[in-house]
C-alpha positions in Angstrom: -42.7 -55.8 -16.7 -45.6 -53.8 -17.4 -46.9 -52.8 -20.9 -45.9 -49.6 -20.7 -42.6 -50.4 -19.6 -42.4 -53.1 -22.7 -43.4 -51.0 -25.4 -40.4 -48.0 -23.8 -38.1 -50.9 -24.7 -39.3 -51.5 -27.8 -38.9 -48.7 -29.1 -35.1 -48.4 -27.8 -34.6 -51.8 -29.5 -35.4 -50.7 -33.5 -33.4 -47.0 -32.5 -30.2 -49.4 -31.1 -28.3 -49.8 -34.6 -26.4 -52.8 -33.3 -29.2 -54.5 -31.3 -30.5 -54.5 -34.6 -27.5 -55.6 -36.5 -27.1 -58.5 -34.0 -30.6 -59.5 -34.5 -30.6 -59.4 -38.3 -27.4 -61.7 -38.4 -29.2 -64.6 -36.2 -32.5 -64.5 -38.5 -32.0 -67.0 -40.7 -29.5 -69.6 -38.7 -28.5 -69.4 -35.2 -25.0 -68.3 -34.0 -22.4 -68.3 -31.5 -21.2 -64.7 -30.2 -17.9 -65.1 -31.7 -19.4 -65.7 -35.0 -21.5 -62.8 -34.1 -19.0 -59.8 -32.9 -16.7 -61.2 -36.3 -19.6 -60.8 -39.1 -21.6 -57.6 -37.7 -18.3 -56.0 -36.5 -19.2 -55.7 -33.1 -16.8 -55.9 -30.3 -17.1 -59.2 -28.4 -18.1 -57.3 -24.9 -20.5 -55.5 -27.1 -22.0 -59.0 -28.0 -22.4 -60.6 -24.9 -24.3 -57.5 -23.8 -26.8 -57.1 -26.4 -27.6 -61.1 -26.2 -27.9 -61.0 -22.9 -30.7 -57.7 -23.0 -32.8 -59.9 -25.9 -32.4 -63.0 -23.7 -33.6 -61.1 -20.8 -36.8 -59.8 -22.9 -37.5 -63.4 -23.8 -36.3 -63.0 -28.1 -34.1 -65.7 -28.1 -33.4 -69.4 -28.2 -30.1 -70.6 -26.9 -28.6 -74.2 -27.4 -25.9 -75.3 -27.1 -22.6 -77.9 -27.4 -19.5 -78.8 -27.4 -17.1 -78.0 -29.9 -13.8 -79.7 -31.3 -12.1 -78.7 -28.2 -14.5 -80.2 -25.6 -15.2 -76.5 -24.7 -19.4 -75.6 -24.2 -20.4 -73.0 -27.1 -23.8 -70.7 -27.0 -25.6 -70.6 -30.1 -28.3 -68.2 -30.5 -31.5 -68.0 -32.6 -34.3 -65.8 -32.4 -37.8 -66.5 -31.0 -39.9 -64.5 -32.8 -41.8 -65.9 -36.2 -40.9 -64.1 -39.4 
């Protein structure tokens, strides 16, 4: 990706509203997408979406483990330093 074509998405990024929202609610503690989609009122699809675009740009961390019912959950947690 070229710098131009870096700063273009930039600037999409702060103008997406829920891009945003999504990023705000995994500031502080990371998150599965469920826990996501339920607090920011996003639709799950929505979610999964958006995640994927700031995992593709390199902004997050993603762990993750099994839950209660042996099933593999995604947290996520941003990269970037306050």
């Amino acid at each position: 990706m070229t710098t131009r074509e870096f700063d273009s998405w930039k600037i999409k990024f702060f103008k997406d509203e829920i891009m945003m929202n999504i990023f705000q609610s995994i500031i502080k503690s990371p998150k599965s997408a469920t826990q996501i989609s339920f607090e920011c009122d996003i639709p799950i699809s929505t979610v999964y979406r958006k995640l994927r675009d700031l995992r593709e740009k390199k902004l997050l961390h993603i762990s993750g483990f099994l839950n209660d019912h042996e099933r593999r959950t995604k947290l996520y947690k941003k990269r970037i330093k306050n």
